[in-house]
Every structure is written in C-alpha cells, then in structure tokens.
N, C-alpha and C positions, 0 to 999 in steps of 0.2 A: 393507341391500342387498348380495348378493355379487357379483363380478365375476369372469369368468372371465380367466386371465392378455390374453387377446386385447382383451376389452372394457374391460379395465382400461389398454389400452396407446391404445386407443382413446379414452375419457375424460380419459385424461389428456393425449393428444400427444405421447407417448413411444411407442418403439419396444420389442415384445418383448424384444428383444434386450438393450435399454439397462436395463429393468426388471430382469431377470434377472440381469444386470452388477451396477446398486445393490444388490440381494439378497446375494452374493457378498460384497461390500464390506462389507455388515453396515449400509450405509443403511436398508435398506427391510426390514421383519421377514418371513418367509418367509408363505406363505400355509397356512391350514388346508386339513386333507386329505378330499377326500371321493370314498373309493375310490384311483383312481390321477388324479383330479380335482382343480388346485389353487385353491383360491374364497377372494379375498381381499375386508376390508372396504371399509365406505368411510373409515377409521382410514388404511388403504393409498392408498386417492386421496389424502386430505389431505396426507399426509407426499409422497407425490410432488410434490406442487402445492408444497411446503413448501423442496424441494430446486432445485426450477426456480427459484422465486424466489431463492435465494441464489445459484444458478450463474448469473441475469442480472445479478446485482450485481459478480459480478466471483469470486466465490470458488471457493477448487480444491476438489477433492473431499475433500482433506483436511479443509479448513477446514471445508468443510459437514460431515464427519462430528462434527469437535470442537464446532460448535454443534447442532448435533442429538444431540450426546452430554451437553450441559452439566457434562463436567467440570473444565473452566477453566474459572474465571466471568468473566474475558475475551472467552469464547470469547462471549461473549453480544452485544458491541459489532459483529463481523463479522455478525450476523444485522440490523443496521441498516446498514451500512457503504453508501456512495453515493462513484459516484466519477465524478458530472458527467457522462456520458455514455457512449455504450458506451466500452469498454476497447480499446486500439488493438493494435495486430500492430506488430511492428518496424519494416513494411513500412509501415506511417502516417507510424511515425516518422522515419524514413531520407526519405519524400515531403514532410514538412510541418516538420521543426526547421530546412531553413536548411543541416546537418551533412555533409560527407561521410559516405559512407553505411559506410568501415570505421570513422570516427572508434565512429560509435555501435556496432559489434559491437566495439570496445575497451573503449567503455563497459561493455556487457555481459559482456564476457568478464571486466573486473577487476572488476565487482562494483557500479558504480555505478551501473546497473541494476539491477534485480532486476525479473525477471518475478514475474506470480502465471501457477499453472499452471490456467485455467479449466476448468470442466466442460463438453465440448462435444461430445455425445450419448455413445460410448465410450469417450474419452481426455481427456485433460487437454493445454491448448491453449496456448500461449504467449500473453500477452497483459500490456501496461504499461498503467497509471492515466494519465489526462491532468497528472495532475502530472508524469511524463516528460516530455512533450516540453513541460511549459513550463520543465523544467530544463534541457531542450538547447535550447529558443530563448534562452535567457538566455544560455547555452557563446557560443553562435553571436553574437550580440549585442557579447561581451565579445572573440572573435575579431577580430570586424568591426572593434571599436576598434584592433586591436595589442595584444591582450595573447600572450605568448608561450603556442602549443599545448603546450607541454611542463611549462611552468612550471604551468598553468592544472589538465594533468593531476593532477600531483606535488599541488597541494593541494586537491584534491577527495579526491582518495586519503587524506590526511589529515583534513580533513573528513570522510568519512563514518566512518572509526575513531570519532572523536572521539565523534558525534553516536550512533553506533551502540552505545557505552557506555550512554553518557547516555541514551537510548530503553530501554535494559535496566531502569536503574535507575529512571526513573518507570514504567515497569510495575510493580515491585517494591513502589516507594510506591502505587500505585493499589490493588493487590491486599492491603497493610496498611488502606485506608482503605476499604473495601468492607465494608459491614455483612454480616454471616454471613445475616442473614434476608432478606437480598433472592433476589428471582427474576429470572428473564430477563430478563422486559421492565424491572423497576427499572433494575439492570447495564447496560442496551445505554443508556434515559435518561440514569440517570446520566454512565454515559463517555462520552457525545455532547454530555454540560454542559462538560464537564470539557476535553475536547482540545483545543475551539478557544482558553480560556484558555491552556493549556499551549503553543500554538503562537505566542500571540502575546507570553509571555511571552519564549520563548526569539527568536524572533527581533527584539522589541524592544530584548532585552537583546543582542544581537550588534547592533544600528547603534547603541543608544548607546557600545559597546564603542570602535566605529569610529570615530563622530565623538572621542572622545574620544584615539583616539592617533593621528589626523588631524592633532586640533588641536594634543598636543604635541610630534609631528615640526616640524609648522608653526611651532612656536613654536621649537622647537630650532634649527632652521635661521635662522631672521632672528635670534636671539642669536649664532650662527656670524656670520650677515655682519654683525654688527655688530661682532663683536669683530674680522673682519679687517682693518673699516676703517682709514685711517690716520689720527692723530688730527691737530689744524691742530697746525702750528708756533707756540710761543708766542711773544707779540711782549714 
C-alpha cells in the first residue's frame, strides 16, 4: 500500500510537518518518486509508529535515532526503557518535591539533574524520570531533619562524580559481556536482567558500607569515654 505524504501523516497521527522534520533527521527514509509525487510504504508507517513509541517512553531524538540505527548495542536497552509513568517538567518537580523551587534549578544547573530532551512533535522537550523527584523528596526529607543545605549540596556533588565513573565503567563491563550474536531484542532482555541486579548490588553495598562505619565510630567513641573515665581510688 502507498501513502501519499498527507495520508501517511494522517495514519499515523503525525503532522506533515513533523514527518518531513524525522526525514531530515535521517529517522524516517525518504519516500520513492513518482513523477514530482512522494509515495511512501507501509515500511514508513511502521518505522513512524516505531519512533512514537519510544519518544512516549521518555527518549530524545537522539536516542531514538541511535536505537533505530543499532550501532551501540546499548542502544538496544533505551528501546525497552520504562520510567513509571509519564516524564515530569521541572514544573512537577518544583510542585510535588517538598524543594524550593531555585534549590532544584541549582540542582539542575550543577548537574544533579539531568534532563532527557523528549521528542514532542518538532523539538526536543525538557522532561526528568520519576526518579527525580523521588531524589528531591529524599533532599527534602533529609532537610526537614536539619541536615545542613550546604553541607548536603557539597556531597551530592561528590556523589554523583563518584557514581558517574562507576556507571562508565559497568557499561564498559556490559559491552565486554555482550555475545557479538545477539540482536536487539536478546540486548534490550538481556540488559533489563542484568540492571536491576546491578542496582541492588551497588546500593546494598553502600548501607552495609554505612552500617559498618556507623558501628565503628559508635564503637570509637564509648572506647573515648571510657578511657576518660576516672578510675576509683584504691583502698
């Protein structure tokens, strides 16, 4: 079946416009010529239908080009990626963390945010994972208590260096352990087995980290008062 650029924009619930843009982009493959007449497949519907669904999951145009391009075999995990619900605006976040509302454009502006840029019909949209704002309601939580805003900045800031290596380098490992004969769909299975082990490795290993120099500060200090005590007077 061929589709004329109108009837294709039509079928699929895109705009001329936005069709014409993915083409451009190297998305969506140009359409055969007939005459001065552009008549595309239904190869072309699918692949549109193909790009919607990953730009509701949350991904920028880049990213859907790099999984529609399969040259990372990475890239294959973003074509399953799910992030709880729609993707929030700043403006969610600023309403529902708790935060003043410069604390979190501080956030963002030093990097402890990171947007993804969505696809949302011509451009590319600001938009955080719901794991933002349960990382500003925790900020906010941990405020509440009295922990100092400055102090709390300072090691996030640190933290995410840290953590931001470390994410480097299990990609690195991921992509040494990647069978060379796999396809898309194996790649995206597979790395969807594989993360949530990964996340819970690293964060069970930071609380027992914790309780562990918890316990021997805790233990440091009652040897301190013990040794100030004074001792009895011998009789």
């Amino acid at each position: 079946m061929a589709f004329r650029v109108e009837e294709l924009a039509l079928s699929s619930g895109l705009s001329v416009a936005t069709i014409r843009y993915y083409q451009r982009l190297g998305l969506l493959d140009p359409p055969a010529r007939r005459g001065r007449i552009g008549l595309y497949e239904q190869g072309h519907l699918l692949r549109l239908q193909e790009i919607r669904r990953l730009a509701n999951r949350g991904l920028s145009l880049e990213q859907i080009g790099a999984v529609l391009s399969g040259k990372d075999p990475l890239s294959a995990i973003l074509s399953e990626r799910t992030e709880g619900g729609a993707m929030l605006t700043r403006d969610d976040l600023k309403a529902r963390s708790g935060l003043p509302a410069e604390l979190i454009d501080l956030a963002v502006e030093a990097g402890l945010l990171r947007a993804s840029k969505v696809a949302v019909g011509l451009e590319d949209a600001e938009r955080f994972p719901h794991a933002a704002l349960e990382m500003l309601e925790a900020a906010a939580a941990l405020l509440r208590e009295g922990v100092d805003q400055a102090a709390l900045i300072n090691l996030a800031l640190r933290h995410d260096d840290y953590t931001d290596a470390m994410v480097s380098e299990a990609i690195d490992l991921f992509k040494e352990s990647i069978p060379p004969e796999s396809g898309r769909s194996e790649l995206a299975s597979l790395l969807q087995r594989l993360l949530p082990h990964v996340q819970r490795l690293v964060s069970s290993h930071f609380h027992l980290n914790l309780l562990r120099q918890i316990g021997e500060r805790a233990a440091g200090v009652e040897r301190a008062a013990g040794a100030e005590t004074p001792s009895s007077p011998s009789r």
